[in-house]
N, C-alpha and C positions, 0 to 999 in steps of 0.2 A: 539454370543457376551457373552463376562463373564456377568454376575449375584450372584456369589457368595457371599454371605452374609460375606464374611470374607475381601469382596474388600476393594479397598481406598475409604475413604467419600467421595464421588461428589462432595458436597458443604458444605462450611462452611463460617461463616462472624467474625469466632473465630482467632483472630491471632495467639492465643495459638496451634489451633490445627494444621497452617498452617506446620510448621514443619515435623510433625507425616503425613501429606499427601506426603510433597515431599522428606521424608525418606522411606514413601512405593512407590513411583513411582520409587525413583532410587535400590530398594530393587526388584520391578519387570523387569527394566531395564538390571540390573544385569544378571537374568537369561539366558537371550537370548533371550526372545520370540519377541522381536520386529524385529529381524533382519530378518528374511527368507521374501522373495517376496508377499509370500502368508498371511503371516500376513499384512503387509503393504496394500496388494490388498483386505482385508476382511473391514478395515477401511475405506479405499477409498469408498468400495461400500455401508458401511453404513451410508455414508456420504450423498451419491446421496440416499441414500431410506429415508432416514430424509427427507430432502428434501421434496420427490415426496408424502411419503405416507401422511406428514404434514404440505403441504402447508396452509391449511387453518387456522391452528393453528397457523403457522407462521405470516402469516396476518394480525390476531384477533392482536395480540400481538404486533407488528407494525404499526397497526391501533392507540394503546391506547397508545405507547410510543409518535408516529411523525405525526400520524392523517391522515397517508396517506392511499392509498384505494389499494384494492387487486391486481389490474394488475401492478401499479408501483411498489409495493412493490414484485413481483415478479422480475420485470425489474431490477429493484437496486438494492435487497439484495439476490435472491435466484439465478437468475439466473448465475451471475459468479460465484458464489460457485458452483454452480452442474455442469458449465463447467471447471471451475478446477479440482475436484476431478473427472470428468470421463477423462479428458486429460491427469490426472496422472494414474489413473487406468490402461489406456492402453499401457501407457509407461513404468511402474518403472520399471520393468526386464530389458529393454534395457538402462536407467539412472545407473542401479545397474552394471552394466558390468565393470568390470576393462578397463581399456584404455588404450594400451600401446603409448608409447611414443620414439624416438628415442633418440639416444646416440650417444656422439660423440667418434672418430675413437680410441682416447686414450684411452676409459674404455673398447675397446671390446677386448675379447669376452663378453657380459653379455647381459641381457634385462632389460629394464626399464617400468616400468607401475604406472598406479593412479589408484587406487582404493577408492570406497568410505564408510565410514563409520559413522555408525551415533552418533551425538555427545552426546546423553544422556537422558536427561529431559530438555526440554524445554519451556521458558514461554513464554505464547500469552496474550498481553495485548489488548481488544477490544477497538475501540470508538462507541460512540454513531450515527453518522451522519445515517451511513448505516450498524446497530448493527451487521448484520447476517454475510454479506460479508466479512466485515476484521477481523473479528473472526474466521471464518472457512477454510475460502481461507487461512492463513496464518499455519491453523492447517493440512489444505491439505499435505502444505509443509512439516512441522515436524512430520505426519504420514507418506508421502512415503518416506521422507530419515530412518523411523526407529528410531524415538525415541519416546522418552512417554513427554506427556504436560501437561502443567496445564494451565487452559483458565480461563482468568481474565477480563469478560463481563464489557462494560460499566455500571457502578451503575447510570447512568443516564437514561437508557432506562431500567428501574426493570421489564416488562412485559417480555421484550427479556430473558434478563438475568434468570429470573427465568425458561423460556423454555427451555436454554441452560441446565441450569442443571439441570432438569429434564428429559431433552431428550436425551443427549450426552451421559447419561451410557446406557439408552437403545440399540442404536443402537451402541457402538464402545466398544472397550475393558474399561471395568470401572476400572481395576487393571493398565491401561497403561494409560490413559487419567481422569484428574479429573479437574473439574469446581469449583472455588474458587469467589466466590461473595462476593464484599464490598467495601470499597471507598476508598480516598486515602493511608487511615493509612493503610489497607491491601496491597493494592500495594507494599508500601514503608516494610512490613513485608516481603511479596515475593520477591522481590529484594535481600535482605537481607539474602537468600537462597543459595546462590553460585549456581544461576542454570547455564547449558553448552550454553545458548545460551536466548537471551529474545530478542521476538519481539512484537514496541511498533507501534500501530498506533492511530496517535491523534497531539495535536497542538505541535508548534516551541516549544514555553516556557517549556510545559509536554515535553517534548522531552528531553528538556538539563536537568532536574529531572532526568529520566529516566538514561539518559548516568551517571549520576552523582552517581545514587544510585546503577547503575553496577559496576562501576570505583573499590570499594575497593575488589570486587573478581575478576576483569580482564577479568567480563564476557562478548564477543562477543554482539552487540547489533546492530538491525538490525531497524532503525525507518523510518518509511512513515508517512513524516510529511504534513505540507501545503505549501501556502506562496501566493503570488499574480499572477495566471498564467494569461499573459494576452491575446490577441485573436486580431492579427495584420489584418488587412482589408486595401487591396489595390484598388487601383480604377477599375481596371482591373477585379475585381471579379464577379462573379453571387450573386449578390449583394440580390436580393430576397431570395435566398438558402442560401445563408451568414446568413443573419438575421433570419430566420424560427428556423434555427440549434442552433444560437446561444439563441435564447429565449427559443426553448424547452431544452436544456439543461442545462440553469440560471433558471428556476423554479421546474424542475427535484428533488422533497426533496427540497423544498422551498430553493432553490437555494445554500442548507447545502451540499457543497461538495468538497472534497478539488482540484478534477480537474475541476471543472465548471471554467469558464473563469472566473477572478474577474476585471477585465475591458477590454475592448475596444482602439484600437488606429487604426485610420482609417485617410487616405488620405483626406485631408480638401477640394478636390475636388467633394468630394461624402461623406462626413459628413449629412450633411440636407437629403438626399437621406436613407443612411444608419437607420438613426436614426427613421424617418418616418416609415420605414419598420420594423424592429425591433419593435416600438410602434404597430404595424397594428400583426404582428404575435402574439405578447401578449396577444394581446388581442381576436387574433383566438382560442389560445390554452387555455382559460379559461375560465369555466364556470362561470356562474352569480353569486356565491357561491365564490370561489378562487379568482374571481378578486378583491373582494371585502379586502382579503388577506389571506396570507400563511399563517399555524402555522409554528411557531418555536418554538423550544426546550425546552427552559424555561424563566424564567421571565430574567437570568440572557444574555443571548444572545439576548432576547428582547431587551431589556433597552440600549447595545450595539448597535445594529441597529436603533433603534429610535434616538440614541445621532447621531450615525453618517447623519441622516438624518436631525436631526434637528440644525448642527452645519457647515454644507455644504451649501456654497452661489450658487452652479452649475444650472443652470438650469433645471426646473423640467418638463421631458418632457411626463412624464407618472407615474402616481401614487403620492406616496410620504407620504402616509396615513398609520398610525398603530394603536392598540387598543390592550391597555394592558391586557386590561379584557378576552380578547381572545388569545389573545399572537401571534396576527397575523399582517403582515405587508403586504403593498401590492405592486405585481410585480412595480417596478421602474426603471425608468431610467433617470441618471442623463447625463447633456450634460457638458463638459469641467468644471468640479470642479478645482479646485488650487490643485498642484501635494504638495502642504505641506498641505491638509484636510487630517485630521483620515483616511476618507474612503480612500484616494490614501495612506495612510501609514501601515493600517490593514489592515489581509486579513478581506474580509465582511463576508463571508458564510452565505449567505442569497438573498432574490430575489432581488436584488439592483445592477445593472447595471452602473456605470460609464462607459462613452464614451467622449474619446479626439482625436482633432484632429491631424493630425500631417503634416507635408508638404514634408515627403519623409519613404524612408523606412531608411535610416539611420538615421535622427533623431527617426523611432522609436524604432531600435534595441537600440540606445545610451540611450532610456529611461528607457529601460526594464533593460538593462545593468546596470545600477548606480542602482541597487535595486538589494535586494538578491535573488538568484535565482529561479527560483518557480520551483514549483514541474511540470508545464505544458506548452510549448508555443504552439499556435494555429495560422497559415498565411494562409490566403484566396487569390489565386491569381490564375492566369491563366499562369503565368510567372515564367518557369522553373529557370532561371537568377535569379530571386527572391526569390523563392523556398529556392535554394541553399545556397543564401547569408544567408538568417532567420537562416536556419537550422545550419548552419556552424559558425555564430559569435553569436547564442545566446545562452548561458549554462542555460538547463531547464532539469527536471529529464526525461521528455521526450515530442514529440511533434508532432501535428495533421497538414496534409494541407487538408486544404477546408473541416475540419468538426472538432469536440469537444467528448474529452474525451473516442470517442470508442474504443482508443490502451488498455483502460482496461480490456474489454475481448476480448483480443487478447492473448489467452495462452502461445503462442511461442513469445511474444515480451516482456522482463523485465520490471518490473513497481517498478518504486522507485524515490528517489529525488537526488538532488544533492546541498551540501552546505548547508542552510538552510532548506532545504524542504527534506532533508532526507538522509539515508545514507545505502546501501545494496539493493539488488532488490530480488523481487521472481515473480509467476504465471511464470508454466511447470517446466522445467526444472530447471530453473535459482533457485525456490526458491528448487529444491529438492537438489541443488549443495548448495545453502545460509545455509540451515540445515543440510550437511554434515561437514565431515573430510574428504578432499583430501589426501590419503597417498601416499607418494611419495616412489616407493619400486623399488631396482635395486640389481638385482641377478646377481651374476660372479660365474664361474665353479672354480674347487680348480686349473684345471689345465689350461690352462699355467701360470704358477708364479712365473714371474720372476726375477731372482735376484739382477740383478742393479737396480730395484725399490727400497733397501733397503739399508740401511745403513749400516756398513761408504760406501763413495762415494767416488769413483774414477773419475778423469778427466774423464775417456771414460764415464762412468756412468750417467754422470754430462750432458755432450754430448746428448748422448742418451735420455734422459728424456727432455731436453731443447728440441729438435726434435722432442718427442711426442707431445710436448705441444705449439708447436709453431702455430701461426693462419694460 
């Protein structure tokens, strides 16, 4: 890995200097070196030794931003990063292949093919929820397509952030990848950069920011955003394994996530049933400590979640307790709140469970529908008929049956939103194609060349050409 003392700054919080970084990235861009396989596979693999050799470091430091403990923090931020970048490590050469493509009978003789090339210097904007993961999973992407980045950590999580750059030139090229630390006003400087491509993960509102401060250079923007995904329960289901799944994955990062289910809509047949269970796994999976409640982020998403609890008439079937002082709330669930409360209108990202009934599966795809689209649907059922219907009338960025949120490390399956909750997808392939240029290339021989293709044009001419071209 470079070390030369003549590299790009890693990090800065200077906007002045923001410039002079991403005029030396595309100054290193330039030369080539990002393009060959082997550079792209030397990143990959410092990616996964970050990782392995500094897991604990990683921890300490996600311990002190999100107060979470070492194994989940492995679970949530380390481990799809290090299965991204070894999924791409073993592929990029075969990603890297031109493609050919066929042609139709009037251009031959020729070939046509796609080739891929990389589009430059690109920026990664991190969020805070799960600092590691969508910072680097998205860096995965814009190291194997072959370009140089600049990674712009959550200013919310500064333990993270500060490892980030500290650690990122150690292990990957420092003249092709540099860490730019600071808060909005740097952002909105980065932007402002004309970079080839910017990927933003973080909320709806930061999102249309984002789109807004690329708009004046036309630059490509790829955002994984949120929105309310919700998590359909039919009566038909394995209703025990329904609720286990859906509690450990609603307090998963104190419920901060943007594909955790943010409510429930379950058959009023098996409502009292569901609910019961779901309280009883809650309170399986917490220790004496965490029941008592979750940290969250900061005083400002606190104060968020306590309003929505405090201004919700739903039924409190479990929990419903917060303290500022700690900035912890505790696992809750709420039974059938009013579809016009805050919490049914905001996503919550937090341990707060709404659950409504519903008296079929049409009323509850019609409910999900009149709401903008989330970034995830969830249907529990035993019924393939059902299955089908979910998947086919509900537009979600994507979606789970009979479990939550594990399409995310799923490498080979695209992750992104649609509508509201996002727009472009990546993990594997998909993001190494998102951080490309497709060129589109079609080679003809000098001979045959012929001359009624050309003008002026004769009746027969005329003829002829309208019969090449005809369907």
């Amino acid at each position: 890995m470079k070390t030369d003392l003549n590299a790009v700054p890693t990090t800065t919080t200077s906007p002045v200097a923001i410039p002079e970084v991403v005029a030396a990235l595309r100054k290193t861009y330039a030369t080539g070196r990002t393009r060959p396989a082997t550079w792209r596979i030397e990143q990959l693999r410092g990616i996964e030794r970050l990782l392995d050799e500094r897991e604990g470091e990683i921890a300490r430091a996600l311990a002190e931003d999100l107060g979470r403990g070492a194994f989940e923090s492995w679970l949530m931020d380390i481990l799809d990063a290090k299965l991204e970048a070894a999924h791409a490590r073993k592929r990029v050469r075969r990603w890297m292949r031109s493609r050919p493509r066929p042609l139709p009978l009037h251009l031959m003789p020729a070939l046509g093919w796609v080739q891929y090339e990389p589009l430059g210097v690109v920026l990664v904007i991190g969020a805070w929820n799960v600092p590691l993961t969508v910072t680097l999973a998205p860096l995965v992407a814009a190291v194997s397509a072959g370009n140089c980045a600049v990674v712009k950590p959550s200013e919310l999580t500064p333990a993270t952030s500060r490892l980030l750059a500290r650690l990122l030139p150690e292990y990957l090229d420092s003249e092709a990848v540099a860490v730019v630390e600071g808060d909005s006003h740097t952002t909105q400087t980065l932007l402002a950069q004309a970079f080839d491509h910017v990927f933003f993960t973080g909320g709806t509102e930061i999102g249309r920011k984002i789109l807004a401060g690329a708009a004046p250079h036309l630059t490509p923007v790829t955002l994984e955003l949120g929105g309310k995904s919700p998590a359909i329960v039919m009566r038909d289901a394995d209703l025990a394994v329904t609720a286990r799944r859906i509690a450990w994955t609603k307090v998963l990062n104190s419920g901060q996530s943007c594909i955790a289910a943010d409510y429930v809509l379950v058959e009023r047949a098996v409502r009292n049933e569901l609910v019961d269970r779901i309280v009883d796994s809650l309170n399986e999976l917490q220790s004496a400590e965490s029941a008592r409640g979750m940290r969250i982020i900061n005083e400002r998403q606190f104060d968020r979640l306590a309003g929505y609890l405090a201004s919700t008439e739903a039924t409190v079937a479990l929990g419903g307790g917060s303290d500022r002082a700690t900035l912890t709330v505790e696992p809750t669930v709420l039974v059938d709140p009013s579809p016009e409360d805050p919490i049914m209108r905001e996503e919550i990202f937090g341990p707060i469970l709404p659950v409504l009934a519903v008296d079929s599966l049409d009323e509850a795809i019609a409910f999900v529908n009149a709401r903008p689209k989330p970034l995830a649907a969830y249907v529990f059922t035993r019924s393939a008929h059902t299955r089908r219907s979910a998947l086919s009338e509900i537009s979600s960025g994507g979606a789970v049956v009979n479990h939550l949120m594990v399409h995310l490390v799923a490498p080979d399956l695209p992750f992104g939103g649609v509508g509201a909750s996002g727009m472009g997808r990546y993990h594997g392939r998909w993001g190494f194609e998102a951080l490309s240029h497709r060129k589109a290339v079609l080679l003809k021989p000098f001979r045959p060349d012929f001359r009624f293709a050309y003008p002026p044009y004769t009746t027969r001419s005329i003829k002829l050409i309208r019969r090449m071209y005809r369907a």
